[in-house]
C-alpha positions as CSV (number, residue, x, y, z in Angstrom):
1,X,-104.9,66.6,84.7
2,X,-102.4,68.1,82.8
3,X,-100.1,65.4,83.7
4,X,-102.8,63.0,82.0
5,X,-103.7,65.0,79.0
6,X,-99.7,64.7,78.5
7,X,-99.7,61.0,78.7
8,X,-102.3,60.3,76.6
9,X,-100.9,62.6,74.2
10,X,-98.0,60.8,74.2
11,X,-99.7,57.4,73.8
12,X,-101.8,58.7,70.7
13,X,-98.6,59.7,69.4
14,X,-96.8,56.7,69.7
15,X,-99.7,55.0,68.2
16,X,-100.1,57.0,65.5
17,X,-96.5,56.6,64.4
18,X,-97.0,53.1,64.6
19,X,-99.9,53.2,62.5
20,X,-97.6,55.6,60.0
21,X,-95.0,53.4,60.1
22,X,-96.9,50.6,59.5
23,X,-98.7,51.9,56.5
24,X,-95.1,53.3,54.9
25,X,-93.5,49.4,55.5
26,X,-96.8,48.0,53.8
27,X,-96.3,50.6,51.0
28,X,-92.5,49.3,51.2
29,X,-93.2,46.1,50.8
30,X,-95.6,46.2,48.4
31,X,-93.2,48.0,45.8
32,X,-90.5,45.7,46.5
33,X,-92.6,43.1,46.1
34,X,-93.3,44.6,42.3
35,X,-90.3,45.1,42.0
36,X,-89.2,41.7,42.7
37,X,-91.9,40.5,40.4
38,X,-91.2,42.8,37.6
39,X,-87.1,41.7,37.9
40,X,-88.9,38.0,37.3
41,X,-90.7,38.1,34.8
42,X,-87.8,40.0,33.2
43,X,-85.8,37.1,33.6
44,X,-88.2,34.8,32.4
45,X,-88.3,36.8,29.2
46,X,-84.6,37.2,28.8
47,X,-84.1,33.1,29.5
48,X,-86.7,32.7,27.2
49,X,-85.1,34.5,25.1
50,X,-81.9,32.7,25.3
51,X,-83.5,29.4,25.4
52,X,-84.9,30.4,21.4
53,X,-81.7,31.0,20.4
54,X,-79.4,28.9,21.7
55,X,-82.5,26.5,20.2
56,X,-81.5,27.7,16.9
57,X,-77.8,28.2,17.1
58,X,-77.8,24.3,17.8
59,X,-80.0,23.8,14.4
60,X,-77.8,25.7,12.4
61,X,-74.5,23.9,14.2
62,X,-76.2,20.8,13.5
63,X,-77.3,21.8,10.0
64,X,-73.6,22.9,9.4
65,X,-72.0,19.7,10.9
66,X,-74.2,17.7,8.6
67,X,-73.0,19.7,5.4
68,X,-69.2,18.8,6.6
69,X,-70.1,15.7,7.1
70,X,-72.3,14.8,3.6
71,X,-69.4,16.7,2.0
72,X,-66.3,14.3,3.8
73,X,-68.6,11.4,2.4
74,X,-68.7,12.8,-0.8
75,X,-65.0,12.8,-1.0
76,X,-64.5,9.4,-0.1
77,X,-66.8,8.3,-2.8
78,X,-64.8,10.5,-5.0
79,X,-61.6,9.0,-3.8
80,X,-63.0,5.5,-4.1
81,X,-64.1,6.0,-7.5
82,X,-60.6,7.2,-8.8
83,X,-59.0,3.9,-7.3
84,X,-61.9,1.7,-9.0
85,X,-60.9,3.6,-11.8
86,X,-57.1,3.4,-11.9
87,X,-57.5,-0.5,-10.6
88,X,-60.2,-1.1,-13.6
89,X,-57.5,0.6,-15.9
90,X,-54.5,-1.5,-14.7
91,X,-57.0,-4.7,-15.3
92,X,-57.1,-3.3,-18.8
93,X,-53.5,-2.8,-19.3
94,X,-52.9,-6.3,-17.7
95,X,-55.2,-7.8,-19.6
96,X,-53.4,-6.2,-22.9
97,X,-49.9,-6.9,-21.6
98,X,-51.2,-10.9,-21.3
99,X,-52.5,-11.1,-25.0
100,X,-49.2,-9.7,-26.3
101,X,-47.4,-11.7,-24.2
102,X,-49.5,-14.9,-25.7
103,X,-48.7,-13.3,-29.1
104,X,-45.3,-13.1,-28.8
105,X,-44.5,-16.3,-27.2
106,X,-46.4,-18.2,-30.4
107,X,-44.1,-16.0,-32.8
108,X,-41.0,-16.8,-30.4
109,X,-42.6,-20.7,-31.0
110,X,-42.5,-20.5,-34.8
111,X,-38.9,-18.6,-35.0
112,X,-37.7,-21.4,-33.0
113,X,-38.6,-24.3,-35.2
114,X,-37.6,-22.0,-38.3
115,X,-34.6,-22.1,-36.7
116,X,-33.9,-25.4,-35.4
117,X,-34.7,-25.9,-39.6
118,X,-32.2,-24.0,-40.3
119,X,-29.7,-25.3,-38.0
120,X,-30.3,-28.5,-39.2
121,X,-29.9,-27.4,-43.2
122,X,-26.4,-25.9,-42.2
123,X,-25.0,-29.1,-40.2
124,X,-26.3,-30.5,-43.6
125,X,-24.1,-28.2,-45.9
126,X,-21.6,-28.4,-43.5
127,X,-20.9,-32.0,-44.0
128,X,-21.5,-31.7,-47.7
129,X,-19.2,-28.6,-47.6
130,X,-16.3,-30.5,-45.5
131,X,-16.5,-33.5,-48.3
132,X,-16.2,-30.5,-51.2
133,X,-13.2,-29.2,-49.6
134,X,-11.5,-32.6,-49.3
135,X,-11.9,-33.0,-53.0
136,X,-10.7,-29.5,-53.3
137,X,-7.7,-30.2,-51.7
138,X,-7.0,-33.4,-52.9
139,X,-6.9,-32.1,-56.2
140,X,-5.1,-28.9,-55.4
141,X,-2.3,-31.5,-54.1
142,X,-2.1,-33.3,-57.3
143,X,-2.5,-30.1,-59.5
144,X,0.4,-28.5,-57.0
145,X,2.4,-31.5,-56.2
146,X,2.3,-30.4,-52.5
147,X,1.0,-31.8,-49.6
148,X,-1.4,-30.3,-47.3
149,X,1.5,-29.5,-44.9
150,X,4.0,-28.2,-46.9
151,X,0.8,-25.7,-48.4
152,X,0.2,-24.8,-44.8
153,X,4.0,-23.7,-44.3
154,X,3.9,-21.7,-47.6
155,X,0.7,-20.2,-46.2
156,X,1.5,-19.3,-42.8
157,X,5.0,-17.8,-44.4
158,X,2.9,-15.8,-46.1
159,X,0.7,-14.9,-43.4
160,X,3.5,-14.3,-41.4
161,X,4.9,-11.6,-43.4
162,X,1.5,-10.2,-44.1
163,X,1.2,-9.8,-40.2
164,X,5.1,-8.2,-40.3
165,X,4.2,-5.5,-42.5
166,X,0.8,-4.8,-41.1
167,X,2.3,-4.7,-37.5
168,X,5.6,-2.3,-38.6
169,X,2.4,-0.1,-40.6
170,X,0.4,-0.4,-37.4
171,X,3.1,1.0,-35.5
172,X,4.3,4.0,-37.6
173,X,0.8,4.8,-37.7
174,X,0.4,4.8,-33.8
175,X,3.8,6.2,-33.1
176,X,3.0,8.9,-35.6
177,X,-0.8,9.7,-34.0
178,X,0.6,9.9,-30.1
179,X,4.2,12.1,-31.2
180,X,1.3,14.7,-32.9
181,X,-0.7,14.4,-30.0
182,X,1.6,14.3,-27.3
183,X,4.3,16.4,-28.6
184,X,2.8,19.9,-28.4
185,X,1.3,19.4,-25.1
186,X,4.4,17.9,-23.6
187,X,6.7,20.4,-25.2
188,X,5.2,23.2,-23.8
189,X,4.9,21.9,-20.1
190,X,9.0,20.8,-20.3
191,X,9.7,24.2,-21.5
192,X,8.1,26.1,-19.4
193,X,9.3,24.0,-16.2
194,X,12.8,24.6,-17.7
195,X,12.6,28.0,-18.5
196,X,11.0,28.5,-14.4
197,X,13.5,26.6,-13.3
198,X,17.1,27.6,-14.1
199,X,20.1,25.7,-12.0
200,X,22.9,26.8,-12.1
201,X,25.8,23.8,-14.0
202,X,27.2,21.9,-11.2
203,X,30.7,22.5,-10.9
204,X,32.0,20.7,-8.0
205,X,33.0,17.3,-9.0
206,X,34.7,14.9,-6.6
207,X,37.1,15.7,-4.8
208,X,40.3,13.2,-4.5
209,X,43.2,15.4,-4.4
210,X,44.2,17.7,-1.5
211,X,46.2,20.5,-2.0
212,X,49.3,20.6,0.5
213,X,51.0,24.1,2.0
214,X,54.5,22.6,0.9
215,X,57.2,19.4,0.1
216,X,58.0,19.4,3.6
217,X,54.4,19.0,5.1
218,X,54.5,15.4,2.6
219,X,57.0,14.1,5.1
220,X,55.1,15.4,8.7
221,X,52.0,13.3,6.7
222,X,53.8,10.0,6.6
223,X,55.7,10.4,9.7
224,X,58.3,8.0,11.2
225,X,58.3,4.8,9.4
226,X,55.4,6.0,8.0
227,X,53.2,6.3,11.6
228,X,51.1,8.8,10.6
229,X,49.9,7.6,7.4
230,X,49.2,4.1,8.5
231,X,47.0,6.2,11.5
232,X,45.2,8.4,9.1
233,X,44.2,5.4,6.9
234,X,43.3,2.8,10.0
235,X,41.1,5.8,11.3
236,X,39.6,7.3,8.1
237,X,39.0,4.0,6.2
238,X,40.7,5.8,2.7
239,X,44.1,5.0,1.0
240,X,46.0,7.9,0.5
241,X,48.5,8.3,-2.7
242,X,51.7,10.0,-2.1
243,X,53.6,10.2,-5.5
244,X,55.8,12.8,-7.6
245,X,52.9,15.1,-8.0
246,X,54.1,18.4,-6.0
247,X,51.8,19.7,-3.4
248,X,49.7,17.5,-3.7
249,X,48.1,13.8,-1.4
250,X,45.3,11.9,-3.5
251,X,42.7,10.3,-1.5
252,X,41.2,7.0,-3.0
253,X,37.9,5.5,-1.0
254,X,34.8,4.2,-3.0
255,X,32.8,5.6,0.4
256,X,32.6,9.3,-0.5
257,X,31.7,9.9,3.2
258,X,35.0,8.2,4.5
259,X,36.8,10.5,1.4
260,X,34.9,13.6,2.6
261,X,35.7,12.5,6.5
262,X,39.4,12.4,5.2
263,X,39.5,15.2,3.3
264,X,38.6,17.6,5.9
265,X,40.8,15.9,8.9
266,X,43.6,16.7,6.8
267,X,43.4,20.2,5.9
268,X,42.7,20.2,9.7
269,X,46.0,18.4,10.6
270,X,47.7,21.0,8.0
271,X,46.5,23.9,9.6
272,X,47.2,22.3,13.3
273,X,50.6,21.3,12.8
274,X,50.1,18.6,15.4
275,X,50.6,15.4,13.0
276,X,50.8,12.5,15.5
277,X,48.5,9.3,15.5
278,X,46.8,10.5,19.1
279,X,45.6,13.8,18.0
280,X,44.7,12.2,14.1
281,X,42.8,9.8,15.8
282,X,40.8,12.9,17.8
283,X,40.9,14.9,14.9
284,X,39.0,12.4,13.0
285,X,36.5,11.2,15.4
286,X,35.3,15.2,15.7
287,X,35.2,15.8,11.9
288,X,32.8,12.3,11.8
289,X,30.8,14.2,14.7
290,X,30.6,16.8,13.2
291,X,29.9,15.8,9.8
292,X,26.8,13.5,10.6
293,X,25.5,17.0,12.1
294,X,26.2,18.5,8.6
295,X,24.3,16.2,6.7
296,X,21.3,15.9,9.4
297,X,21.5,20.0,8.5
298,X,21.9,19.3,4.7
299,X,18.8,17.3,4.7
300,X,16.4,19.1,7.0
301,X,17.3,22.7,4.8
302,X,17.1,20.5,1.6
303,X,13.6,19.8,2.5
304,X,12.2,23.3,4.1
305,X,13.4,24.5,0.9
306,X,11.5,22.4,-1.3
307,X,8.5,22.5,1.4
308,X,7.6,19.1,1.0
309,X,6.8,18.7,4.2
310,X,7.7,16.6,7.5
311,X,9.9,13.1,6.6
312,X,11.9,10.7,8.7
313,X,14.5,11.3,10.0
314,X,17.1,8.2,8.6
315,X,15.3,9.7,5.6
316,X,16.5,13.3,6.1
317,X,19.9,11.4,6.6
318,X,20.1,9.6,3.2
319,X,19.1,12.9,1.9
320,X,21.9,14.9,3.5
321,X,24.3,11.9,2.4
322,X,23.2,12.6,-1.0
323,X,25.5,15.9,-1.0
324,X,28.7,13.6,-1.1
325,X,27.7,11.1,-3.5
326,X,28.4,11.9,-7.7
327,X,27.0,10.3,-11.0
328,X,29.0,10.8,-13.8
329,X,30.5,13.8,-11.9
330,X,26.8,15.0,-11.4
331,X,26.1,15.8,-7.6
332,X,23.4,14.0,-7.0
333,X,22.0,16.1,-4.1
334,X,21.8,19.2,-6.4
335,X,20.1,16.8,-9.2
336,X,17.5,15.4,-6.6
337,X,16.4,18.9,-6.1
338,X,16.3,20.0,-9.7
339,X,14.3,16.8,-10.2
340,X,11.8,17.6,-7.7
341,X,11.4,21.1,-8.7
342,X,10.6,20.1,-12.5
343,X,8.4,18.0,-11.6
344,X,6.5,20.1,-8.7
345,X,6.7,22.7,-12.2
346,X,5.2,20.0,-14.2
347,X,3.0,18.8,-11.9
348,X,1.1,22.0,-11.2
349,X,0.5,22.7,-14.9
350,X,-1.0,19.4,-14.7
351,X,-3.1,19.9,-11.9
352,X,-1.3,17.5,-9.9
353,X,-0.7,17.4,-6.6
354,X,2.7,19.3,-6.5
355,X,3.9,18.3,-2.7
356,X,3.9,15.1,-3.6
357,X,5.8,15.2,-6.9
358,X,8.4,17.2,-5.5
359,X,8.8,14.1,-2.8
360,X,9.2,11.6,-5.4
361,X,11.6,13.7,-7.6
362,X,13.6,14.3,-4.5
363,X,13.9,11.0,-3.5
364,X,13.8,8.8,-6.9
365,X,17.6,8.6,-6.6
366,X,17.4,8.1,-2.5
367,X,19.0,4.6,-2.8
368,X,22.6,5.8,-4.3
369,X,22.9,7.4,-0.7
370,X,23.8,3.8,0.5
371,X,24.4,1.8,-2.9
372,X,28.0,2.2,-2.2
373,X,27.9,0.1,0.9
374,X,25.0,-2.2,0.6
375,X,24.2,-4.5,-2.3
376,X,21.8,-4.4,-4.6
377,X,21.0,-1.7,-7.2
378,X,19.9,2.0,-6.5
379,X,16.5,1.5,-7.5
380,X,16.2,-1.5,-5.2
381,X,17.5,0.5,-1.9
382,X,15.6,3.1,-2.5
383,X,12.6,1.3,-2.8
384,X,13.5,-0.1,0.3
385,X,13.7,2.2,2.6
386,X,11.2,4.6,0.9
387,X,8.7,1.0,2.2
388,X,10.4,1.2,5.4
389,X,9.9,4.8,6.7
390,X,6.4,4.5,5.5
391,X,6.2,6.6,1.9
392,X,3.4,7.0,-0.3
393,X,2.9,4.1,-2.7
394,X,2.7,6.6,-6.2
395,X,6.7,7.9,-4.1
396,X,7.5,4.0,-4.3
397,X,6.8,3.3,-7.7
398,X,8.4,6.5,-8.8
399,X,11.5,5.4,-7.4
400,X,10.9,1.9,-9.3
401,X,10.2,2.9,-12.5
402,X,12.3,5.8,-13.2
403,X,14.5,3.9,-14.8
404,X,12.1,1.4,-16.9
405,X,12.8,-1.7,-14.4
406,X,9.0,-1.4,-13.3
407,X,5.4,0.4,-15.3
408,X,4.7,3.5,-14.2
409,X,1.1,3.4,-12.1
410,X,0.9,7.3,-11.8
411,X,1.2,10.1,-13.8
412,X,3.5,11.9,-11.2
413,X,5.9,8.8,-11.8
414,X,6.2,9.4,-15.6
415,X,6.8,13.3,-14.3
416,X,10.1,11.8,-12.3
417,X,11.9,9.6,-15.2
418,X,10.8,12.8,-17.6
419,X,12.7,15.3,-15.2
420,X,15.6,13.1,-14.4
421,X,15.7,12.9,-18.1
422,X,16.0,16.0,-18.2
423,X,18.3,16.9,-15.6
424,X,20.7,14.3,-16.5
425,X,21.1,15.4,-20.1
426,X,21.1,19.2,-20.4
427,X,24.6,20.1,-21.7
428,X,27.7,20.1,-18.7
429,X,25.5,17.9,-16.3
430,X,27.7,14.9,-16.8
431,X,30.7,13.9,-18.4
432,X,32.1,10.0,-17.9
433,X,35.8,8.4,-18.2
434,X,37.1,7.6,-21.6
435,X,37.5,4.7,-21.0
436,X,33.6,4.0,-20.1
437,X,32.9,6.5,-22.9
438,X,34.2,4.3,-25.5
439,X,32.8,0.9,-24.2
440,X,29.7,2.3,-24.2
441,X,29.8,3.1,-28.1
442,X,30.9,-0.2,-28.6
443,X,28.2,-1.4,-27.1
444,X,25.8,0.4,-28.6
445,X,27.3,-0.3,-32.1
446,X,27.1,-4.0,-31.1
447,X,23.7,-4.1,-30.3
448,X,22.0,-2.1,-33.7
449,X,24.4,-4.9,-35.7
450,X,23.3,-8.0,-33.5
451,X,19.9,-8.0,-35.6
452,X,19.1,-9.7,-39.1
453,X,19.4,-7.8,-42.0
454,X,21.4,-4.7,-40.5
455,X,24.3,-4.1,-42.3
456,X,26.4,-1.3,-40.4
457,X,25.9,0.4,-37.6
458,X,27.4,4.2,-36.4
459,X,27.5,6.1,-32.8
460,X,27.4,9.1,-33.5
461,X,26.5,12.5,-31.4
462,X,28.7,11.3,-28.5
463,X,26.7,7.8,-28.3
464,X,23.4,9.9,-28.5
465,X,22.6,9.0,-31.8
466,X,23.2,5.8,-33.7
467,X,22.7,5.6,-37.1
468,X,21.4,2.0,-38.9
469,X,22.4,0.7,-42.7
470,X,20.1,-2.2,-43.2
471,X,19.9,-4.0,-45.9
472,X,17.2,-3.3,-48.6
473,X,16.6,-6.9,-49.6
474,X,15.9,-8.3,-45.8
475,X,14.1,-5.2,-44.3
476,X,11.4,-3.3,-46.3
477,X,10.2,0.5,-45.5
478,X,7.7,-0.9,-43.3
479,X,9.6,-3.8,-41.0
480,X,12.2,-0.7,-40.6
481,X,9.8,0.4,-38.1
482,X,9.7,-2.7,-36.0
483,X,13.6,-3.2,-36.3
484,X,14.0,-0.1,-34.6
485,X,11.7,-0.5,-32.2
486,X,13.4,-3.8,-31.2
487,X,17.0,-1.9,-31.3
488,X,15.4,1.0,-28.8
489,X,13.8,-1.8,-26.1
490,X,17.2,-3.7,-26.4
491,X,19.3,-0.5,-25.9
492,X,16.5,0.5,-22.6
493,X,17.1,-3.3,-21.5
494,X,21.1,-3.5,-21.3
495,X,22.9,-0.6,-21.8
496,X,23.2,2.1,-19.1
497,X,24.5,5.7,-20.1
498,X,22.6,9.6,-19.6
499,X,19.8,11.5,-21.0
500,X,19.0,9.8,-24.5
501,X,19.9,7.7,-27.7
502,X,18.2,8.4,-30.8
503,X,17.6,5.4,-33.2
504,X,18.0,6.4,-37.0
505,X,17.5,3.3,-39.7
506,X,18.8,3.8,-43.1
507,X,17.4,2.0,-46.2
508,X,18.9,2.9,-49.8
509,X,18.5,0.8,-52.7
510,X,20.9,1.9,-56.2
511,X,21.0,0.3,-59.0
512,X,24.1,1.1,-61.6
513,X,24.5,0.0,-65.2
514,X,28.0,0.7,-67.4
515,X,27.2,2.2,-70.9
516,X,30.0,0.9,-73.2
């Protein structure tokens, strides 16, 4: 019974938790379920939300894309207008432009008949002119009892000397404008390349004596049957000159590398004492050796020095040659470098290049380093060979026209014949034979007198100067001025002699009476 009454206890308890149960889930559900509704219609409201505005974002996206818009059109119409404009005023202008155009071509019209009148009026008084002048003349001829021709000659005579002393006045005036101009300026750059540049006098002239120890070493120098002589000669090239002179052998050779080569064999042999043709013939072969080697040396040191740069090397050669060779007892190496530096001097207070005009100074005279062996003038060679090792062309014509025989086509040329100038005439430079010294002032005095209406003719200064009488009833003040210029271009043209000659011309006029 109990057993039952448990049971059925149990049973109204399980189904009485069912029923619980049941109720909570329907209570469950029913909130979830207003839940899930609420949540809904939440998100109705929020879409619909959303929906409103996004509808009226788009209108005011649309309203503003429509304001661009409207305002881009309103631009272009702008921009359209402006051209309409600008094409409206160009019709204007165009249409001006035409009716000046017209305008001016019917005034162009007019002048041209006006002056196809005219034309024709002055072939007409150009014929009746012509037939005046013949009557003119004709009667000039009659009145003057000379023909047309011979008036012509008196005429051009006249003309002629008209033209003389206009051209002598012309050039006193232009030689007197360029000397003021040019003279201040060109004094002051000389003077101070001088004064930077001060070389010492050359003293060494050339050498054709040598000075021997004693009598007796005359004899050992000739030898047996006169051996050693004939060897020395044969190997050296040179004639040597054995006289009455004590202690002293002269050595004559135009080639002053042969006289050098000589020279120094010699005073070799001297010191040796072995004078025999075998160990001459040695002896001279190793001073040649070593002599190219000197002037290979002479030339690459020359031209460090100057810092010209790099140079061929037959170049450097002629160079180093240029240390045995003499112009009017003037060494020429040492005036090649006192060229160069005046005009690197010059050059730089001219805003030159300066390199470059110390190369032309230094080799303007390149061509007497051969002269004596090859034909032709110095100039010449040295043109030559400054073309054939490759030199600048302004180094070329420096070497061409340093001496007038070509124009100058660069200002650093006119810098090399203005420092040779100077070079070769500063006082103990040069000096020359007597007997050249007095041929040349013969010359000169030859030359003033060789022109009409010079009288007598002077060289003075040590054939620096020559002074000019003319004549005072065949030259006039002003044709003195064209005389000498003619005397100055002749002297240039034939005469050869250092630094400069000044041309004076002397005109005096007196007139005596005798009071009794």
């Amino acid at each position: 019974m109990n057993y039952l009454y448990l049971v059925l206890s149990g049973v109204v308890g399980i189904l009485f938790g069912i029923l619980v149960m049941k109720s909570a889930s329907k209570k469950g559900l029913d909130a979830n379920r207003e839940e899930a509704e609420k949540v809904l219609k939440d998100a109705n409201a929020e879409a619909e939300t959303i929906r409103r505005q996004a509808k009226l974002d788009g209108k005011q996206e649309a309203y503003d894309l429509q304001v661009q818009a409207e305002k881009k059109i309103k631009e272009q119409q702008n921009k359209i207008q402006q051209a309409e404009n600008k094409l409206q005023s160009r019709e204007d202008r165009l249409s001006f432009r035409e009716e000046n155009l017209a305008a001016r071509e019917k005034n162009i019209g007019n002048k041209e008949k006006a002056v196809e009148e005219k034309i024709n009026n002055l072939d007409q008084m150009q014929i009746e002119l012509q037939a005046k002048i013949d009557n003119q003349i004709q009667v000039l001829e009659r009145t003057a009892g000379l023909s047309q021709e011979e008036a012509k000659d008196q005429l051009m005579k006249a003309v002629e000397k008209k033209s003389e002393q206009e051209i002598g006045q012309y050039l006193r005036e232009q030689q007197e404008e360029a000397e003021t101009k040019a003279a201040d300026s060109a004094r002051n750059i000389i003077a101070l390349a001088i004064h930077r540049y001060a070389q010492d006098e050359t003293i060494e002239r050339t050498v054709s004596t040598v000075t021997l120890p004693s009598e007796e070493m005359k004899g050992r120098i000739i030898g047996r049957e006169g051996r050693n002589i004939k060897a020395i000669e044969q190997a050296t090239g040179v004639d040597l000159i054995i006289d009455d002179t004590p202690d002293v052998i002269t050595v004559s050779c135009f080639d002053p590398i042969r006289r050098e080569i000589a020279r120094q064999s010699l005073e070799i042999l001297m010191k040796d004492g072995r004078i025999q043709p075998g160990r001459i013939e040695e002896v001279v072969d190793k001073v040649t050796r070593e002599l190219d080697e000197t002037i290979m040396k002479i030339g690459n040191d020359t031209i460090f020095k100057l810092g010209i740069g790099r140079m061929n090397k037959e170049l450097v050669k002629l160079v180093g040659r240029l240390r045995f060779r003499y112009s009017y007892g003037q060494n020429n190496l040492q005036h090649s470098i006192e060229v160069a530096n005046l005009c690197g001097m010059m050059a730089a207070e001219l805003g030159l290049n300066q390199t470059l005009a110390k190369r032309a100074g230094l080799l303007h005279d390149i061509g007497k380093a051969v002269d004596f062996e090859q034909e032709g003038t110095h100039v010449e060679l040295g043109a030559k060979y400054a073309k054939k090792y490759g030199e600048n062309p302004i180094i070329i014509n420096s070497i061409e026209s340093h001496h007038g025989d070509t124009e100058p086509q660069d200002i650093i040329a006119i810098l090399v014949a203005a420092a040779d100038t100077l070079s070769a005439a500063r006082p103990g430079a040069r000096y020359e034979s007597m007997e050249g010294y007095i041929n040349r002032l013969e010359n000169l005095e030859k030359i003033a007198t060789s022109f009409d209406g010079v009288d007598k003719a002077y060289a003075i200064q040590a054939g620096r100067e020559v002074r000019i009488m003319v004549k005072p009833e065949k030259i006039d003040d002003v044709g003195m001025v064209k005389v000498a210029h003619d005397i100055r271009e002749k002297i240039e043209k034939e005469l050869t002699y250092p630094g400069q000659i000044k041309v004076t011309l002397i005109r005096e006029v007196r007139v005596q009476e005798l009071a009794k």
